[in-house]
C-alpha positions in Angstrom: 4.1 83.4 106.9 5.4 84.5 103.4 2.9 85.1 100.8 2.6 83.7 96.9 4.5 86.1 95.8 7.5 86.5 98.5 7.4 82.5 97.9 7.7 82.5 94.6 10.2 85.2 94.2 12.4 84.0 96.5 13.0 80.7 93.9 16.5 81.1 91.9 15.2 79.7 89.0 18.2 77.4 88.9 19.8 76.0 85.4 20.4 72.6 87.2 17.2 72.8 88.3 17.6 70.2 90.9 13.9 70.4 92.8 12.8 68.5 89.3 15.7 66.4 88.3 16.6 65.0 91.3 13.9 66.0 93.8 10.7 65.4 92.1 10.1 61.6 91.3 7.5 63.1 88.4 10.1 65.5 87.2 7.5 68.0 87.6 9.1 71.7 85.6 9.0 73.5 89.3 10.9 76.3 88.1 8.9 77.2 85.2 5.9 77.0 86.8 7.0 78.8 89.8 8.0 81.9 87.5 5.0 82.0 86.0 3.4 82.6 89.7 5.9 85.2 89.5 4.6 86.8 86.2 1.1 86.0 88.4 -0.1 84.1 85.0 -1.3 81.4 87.2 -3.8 79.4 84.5 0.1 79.4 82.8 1.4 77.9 85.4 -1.7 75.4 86.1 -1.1 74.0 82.6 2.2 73.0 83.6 1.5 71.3 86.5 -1.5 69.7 84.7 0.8 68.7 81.6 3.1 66.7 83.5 0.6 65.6 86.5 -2.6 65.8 86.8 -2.4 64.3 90.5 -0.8 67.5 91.2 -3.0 69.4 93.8 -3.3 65.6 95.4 0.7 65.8 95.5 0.9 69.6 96.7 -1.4 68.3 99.7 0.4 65.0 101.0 4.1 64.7 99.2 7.0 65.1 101.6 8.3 67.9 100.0 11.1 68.3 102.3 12.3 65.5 101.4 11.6 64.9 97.7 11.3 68.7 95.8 12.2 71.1 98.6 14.7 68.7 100.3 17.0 69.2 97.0 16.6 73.2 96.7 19.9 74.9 96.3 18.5 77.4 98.9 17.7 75.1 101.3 21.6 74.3 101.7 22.2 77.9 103.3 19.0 78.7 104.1 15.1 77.7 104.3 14.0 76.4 100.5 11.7 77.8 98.7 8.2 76.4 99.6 7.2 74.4 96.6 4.4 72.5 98.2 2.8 75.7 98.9 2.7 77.9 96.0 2.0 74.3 93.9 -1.4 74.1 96.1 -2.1 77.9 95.5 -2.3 77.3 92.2 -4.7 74.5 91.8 -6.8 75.9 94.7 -6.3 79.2 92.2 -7.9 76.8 88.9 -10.4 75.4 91.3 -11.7 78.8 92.7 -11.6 80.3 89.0 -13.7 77.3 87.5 -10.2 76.7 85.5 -10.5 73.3 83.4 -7.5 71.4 82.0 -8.4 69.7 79.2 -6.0 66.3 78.3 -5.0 66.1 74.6 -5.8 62.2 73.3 -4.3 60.5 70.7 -6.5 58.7 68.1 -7.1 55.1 69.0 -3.9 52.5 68.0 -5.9 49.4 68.3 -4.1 48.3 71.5 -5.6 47.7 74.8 -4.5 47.4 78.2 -5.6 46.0 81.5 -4.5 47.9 84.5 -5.1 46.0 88.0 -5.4 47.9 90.6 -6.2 51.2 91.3 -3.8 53.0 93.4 -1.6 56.1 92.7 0.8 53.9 89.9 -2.4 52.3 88.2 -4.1 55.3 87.8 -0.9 57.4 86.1 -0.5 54.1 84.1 -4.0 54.4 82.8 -3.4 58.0 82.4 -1.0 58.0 79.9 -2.1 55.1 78.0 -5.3 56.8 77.4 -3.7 59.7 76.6 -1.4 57.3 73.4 -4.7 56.2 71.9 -4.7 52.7 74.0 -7.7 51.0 75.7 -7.6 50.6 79.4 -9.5 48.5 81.6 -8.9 49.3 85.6 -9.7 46.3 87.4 -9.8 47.0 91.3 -10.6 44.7 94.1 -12.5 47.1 96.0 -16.6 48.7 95.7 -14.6 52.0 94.9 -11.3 53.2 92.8 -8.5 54.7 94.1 -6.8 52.2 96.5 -4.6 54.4 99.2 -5.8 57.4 98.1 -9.4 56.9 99.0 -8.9 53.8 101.7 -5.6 54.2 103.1 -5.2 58.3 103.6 -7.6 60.3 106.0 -10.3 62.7 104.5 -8.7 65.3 107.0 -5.4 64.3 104.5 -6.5 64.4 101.6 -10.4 65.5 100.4 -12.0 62.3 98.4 -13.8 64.8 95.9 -10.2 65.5 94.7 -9.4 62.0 94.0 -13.3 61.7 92.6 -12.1 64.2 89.7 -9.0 62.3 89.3 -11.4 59.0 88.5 -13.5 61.1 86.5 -11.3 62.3 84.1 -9.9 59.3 83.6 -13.4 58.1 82.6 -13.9 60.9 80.1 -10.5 59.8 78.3 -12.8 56.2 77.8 -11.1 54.5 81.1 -12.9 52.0 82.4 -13.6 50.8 85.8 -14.3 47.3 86.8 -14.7 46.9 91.1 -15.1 44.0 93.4 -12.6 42.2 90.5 -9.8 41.0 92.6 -6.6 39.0 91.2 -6.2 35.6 92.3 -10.3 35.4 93.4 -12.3 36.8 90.1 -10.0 36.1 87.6 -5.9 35.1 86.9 -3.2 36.4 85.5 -2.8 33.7 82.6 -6.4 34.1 81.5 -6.3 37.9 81.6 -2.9 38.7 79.9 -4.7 36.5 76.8 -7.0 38.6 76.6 -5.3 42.3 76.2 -1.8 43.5 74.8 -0.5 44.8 78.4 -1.0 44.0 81.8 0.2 46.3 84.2 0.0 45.4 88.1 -0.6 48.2 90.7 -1.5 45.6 93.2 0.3 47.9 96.1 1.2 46.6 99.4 -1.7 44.6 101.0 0.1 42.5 103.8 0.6 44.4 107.2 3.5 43.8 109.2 2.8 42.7 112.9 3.7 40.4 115.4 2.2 38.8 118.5 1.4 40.6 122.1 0.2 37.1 123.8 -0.5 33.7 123.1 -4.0 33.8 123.8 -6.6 34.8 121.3 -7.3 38.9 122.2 -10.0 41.0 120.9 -9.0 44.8 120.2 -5.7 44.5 117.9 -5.7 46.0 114.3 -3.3 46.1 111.6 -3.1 50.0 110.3 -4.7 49.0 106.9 -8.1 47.6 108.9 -8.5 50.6 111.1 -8.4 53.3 108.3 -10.6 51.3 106.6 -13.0 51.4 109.5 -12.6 54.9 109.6 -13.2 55.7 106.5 -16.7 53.3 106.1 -18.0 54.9 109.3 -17.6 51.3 111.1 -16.2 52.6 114.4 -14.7 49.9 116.4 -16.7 50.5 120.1 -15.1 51.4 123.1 -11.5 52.3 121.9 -10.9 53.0 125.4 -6.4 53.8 125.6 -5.3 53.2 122.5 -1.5 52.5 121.7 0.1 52.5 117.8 3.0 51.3 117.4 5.0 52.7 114.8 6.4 56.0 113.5 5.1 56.4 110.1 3.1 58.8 108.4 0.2 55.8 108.8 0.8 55.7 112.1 0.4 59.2 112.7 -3.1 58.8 110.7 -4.1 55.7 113.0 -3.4 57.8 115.9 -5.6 60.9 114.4 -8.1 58.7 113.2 -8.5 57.3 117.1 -8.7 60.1 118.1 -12.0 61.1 115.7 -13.2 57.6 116.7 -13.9 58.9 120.4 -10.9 57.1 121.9 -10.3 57.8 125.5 -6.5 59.0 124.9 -3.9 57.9 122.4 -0.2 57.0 122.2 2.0 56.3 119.9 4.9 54.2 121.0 8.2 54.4 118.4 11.2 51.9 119.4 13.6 54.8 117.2 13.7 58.3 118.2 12.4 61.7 116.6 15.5 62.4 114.5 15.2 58.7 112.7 11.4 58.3 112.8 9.8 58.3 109.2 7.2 60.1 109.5 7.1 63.6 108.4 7.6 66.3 111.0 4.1 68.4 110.3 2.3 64.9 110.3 3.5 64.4 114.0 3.3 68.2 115.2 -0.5 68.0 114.1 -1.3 64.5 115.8 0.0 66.3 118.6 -1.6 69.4 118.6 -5.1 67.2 118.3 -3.9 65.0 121.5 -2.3 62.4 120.9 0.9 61.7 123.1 4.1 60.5 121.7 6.8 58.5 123.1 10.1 58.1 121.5 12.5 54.9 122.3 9.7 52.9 123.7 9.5 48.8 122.3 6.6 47.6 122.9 7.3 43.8 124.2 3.8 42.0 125.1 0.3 42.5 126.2 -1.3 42.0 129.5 -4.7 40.3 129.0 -7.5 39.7 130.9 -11.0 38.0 129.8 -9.8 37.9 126.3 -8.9 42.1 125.9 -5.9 43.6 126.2 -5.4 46.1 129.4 -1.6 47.2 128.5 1.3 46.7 127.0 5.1 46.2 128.6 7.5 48.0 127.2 11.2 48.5 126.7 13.4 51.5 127.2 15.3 51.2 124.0 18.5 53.5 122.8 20.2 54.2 119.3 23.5 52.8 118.7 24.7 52.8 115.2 21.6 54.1 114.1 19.7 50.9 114.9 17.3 50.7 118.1 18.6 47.8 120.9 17.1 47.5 124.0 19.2 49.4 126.7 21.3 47.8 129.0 20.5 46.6 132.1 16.6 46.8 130.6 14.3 49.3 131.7 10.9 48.4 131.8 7.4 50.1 131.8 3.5 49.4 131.5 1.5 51.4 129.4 -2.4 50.9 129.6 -3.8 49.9 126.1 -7.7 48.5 125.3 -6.7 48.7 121.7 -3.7 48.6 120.1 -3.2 49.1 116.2 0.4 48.4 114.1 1.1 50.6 112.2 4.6 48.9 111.1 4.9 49.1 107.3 3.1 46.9 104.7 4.5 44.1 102.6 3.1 43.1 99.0 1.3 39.6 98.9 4.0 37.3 98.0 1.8 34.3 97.5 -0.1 36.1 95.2 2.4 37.0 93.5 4.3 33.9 92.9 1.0 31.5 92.6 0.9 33.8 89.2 4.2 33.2 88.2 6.2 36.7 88.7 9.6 36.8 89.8 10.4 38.5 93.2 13.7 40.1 94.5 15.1 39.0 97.4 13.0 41.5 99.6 10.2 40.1 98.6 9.0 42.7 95.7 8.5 42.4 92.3 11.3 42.3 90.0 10.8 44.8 87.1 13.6 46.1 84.3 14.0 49.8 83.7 11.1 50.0 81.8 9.1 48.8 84.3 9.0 45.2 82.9 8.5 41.9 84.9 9.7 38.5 83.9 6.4 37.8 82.0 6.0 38.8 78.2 3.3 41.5 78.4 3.5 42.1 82.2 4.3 45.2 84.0 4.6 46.7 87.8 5.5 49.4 89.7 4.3 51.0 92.9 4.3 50.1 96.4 4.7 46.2 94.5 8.1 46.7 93.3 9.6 49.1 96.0 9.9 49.4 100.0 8.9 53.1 101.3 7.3 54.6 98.4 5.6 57.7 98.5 2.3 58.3 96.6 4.9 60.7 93.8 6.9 58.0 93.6 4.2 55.4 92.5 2.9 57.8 90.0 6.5 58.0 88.5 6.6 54.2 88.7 3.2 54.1 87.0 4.3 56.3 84.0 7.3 54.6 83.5 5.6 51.0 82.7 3.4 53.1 80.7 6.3 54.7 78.6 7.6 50.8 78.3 4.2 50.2 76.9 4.4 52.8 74.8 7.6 51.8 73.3 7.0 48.5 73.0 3.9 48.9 71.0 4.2 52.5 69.4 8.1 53.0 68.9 9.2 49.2 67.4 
């Protein structure tokens, strides 16, 4: 393994600089922080990461950096790219280790206040940078803790919740505050809360999990994805996991498989209808639900489940193949029995579309909320962005989403 400074060396400090432009969904200034890991003035470069980010260390732990910063490297198109993930972790494990604090510059108060709902990744960036303008923000979020995804949705082996504690905690010290168990559509409406701020900016994510039926019968033992990291991370361990089978090929599946595997689960599969060159899912996620145990099996569509006194025993299953990129089943079919007590989907997540609409937003054709480039929805003082206006977004790319309806806050009430 290189070290920090073979890492960071090896970066061509590119004019385009394409690993921020086009890589980086917060536009994060990689280059320049990277050289001054060079110069080793690392509390240098931790301002700049701060500056632009303060989720950063969250990011340098979870982002797919091969994909997003790393996957646009100009090195990377002859050779390995530099490894941006790592040196940016170095250097806010650096801060942390060295009692480093970055302190947020505020803006004097502009009279203007804001209501952010939900508290996810793109509400909490919103609130960030409205705080930072001098505007008021109330974070309304329908769960007994903020953070949405970060704290409910992604493993503690993932990502440490003291991290995203600080997060929360500077946002309180800029005078954000939180309101929990305040849920759109149950506690209060859209109409009767737009009335009563300037803004409204909707983080709502993607609640709705995608599934679909194993049997007719009523079956005990089948979780959407969402439900079982929730158990997980409350301590309320479903008993007796005996075989369990996820079906997907995710990052969230590869969680729900290591999470079964911490729940005391007698073995686990994951079943993926694609194969490992289309499957989602980052390659280190997979390689390290594999090295803790659980099996994975490529090309496999799981069809039904075999029940007997109201629990599933196994699944049946289809050999599928990849024609045209797209999994079909292959022809003539093969078919196979895999034993399964639980089974959990782990098959993508869909924003709440009746929600939605009973509060009078306009929704693409995908089902998502339609914003403008400023992150504007069809309502006067509305906004969106996150997991809510977008299929497959990262946690970087919600933050981007996040500041972007804030700068279109901003500009509607600062720059007129």
């Amino acid at each position: 393994m290189k070290s920090v400074s073979e890492c960071a060396n090896y970066c061509l400090n590119c004019k385009l600089k394409p690993c921020s432009i086009k890589g980086c969904p917060m536009q994060t200034k990689i280059p320049e922080f990277i050289m001054e890991v060079k110069n080793e003035n690392y509390k240098k470069a931790y301002e700049l990461l701060q500056e632009n980010n303060i989720f950063s260390y969250i990011c340098s732990l979870i982002c797919p950096q091969e994909e997003q910063c790393e996957g646009s490297c100009i090195r990377g198109i002859k050779s390995e790219p530099t490894s941006i993930g790592i040196l940016e972790k170095f250097v806010n494990e650096w801060a942390i280790e060295n009692k480093i604090k970055y302190e947020i510059n505020k803006k004097q108060s502009n009279g203007k206040k804001v209501a952010v709902i939900g508290s996810g990744p793109a509400g909490l960036e919103c609130s960030i940078e409205l705080l930072k303008n001098g505007f008021e923000v109330d974070i309304y979020e329908k769960d007994e803790i903020p953070g949405g995804i970060l704290i409910y949705g992604i493993p503690d082996f993932r990502l440490p919740k003291d991290i995203v504690r600080n997060v929360i905690n500077q946002i309180e010290n800029l005078g954000g505050k939180f309101f929990t168990n305040r849920a759109l559509g149950v506690d209060f409406n859209l109409d009767e809360i737009s009335k009563k701020y300037d803004a409204v900016f909707l983080g709502l994510g993607a609640t709705k999990s995608s599934n679909y039926k194993l049997s007719e019968q009523n079956v005990s033992g089948i979780y959407d994805s969402d439900v079982f990291l929730r158990a997980y991370r409350e301590n309320k361990y479903p008993k007796d996991l005996g075989n369990v089978v996820v079906i997907g090929g995710g990052n969230v599946a590869m969680d729900s498989a290591r999470v079964a595997i911490r729940m005391g689960a007698k073995n686990v599969k994951i079943l993926y209808r694609r194969d490992r060159k289309h499957m989602p899912a980052r390659e280190v996620e997979l390689e390290e639900a594999i090295q803790e145990g659980v099996e994975f099996k490529e090309l496999v569509r799981v069809a039904s489940g075999n029940i007997e006194n109201g629990k599933i025993v196994s699944v049946n299953c289809i050999k599928t193949e990849i024609i045209e990129g797209k999994a079909v089943d292959k022809n003539p079919l093969e078919e196979s029995i895999e034993e399964a007590n639980t089974i959990v989907f782990a098959i993508g997540l869909k924003p709440d579309r009746k929600l939605i609409e009973e509060n009078g937003i306009e929704l693409d054709d995908w089902g998502y909320i339609k914003i403008d480039e400023n992150g504007k929805t069809n309502l006067e003082n509305v906004y969106a962005g996150g997991d809510n206006t977008e299929s497959k977004s990262t946690v970087c790319r919600a933050l981007s989403a996040g500041k972007k309806s804030a700068y279109g806050i901003i500009k509607r009430y600062l720059e007129q």
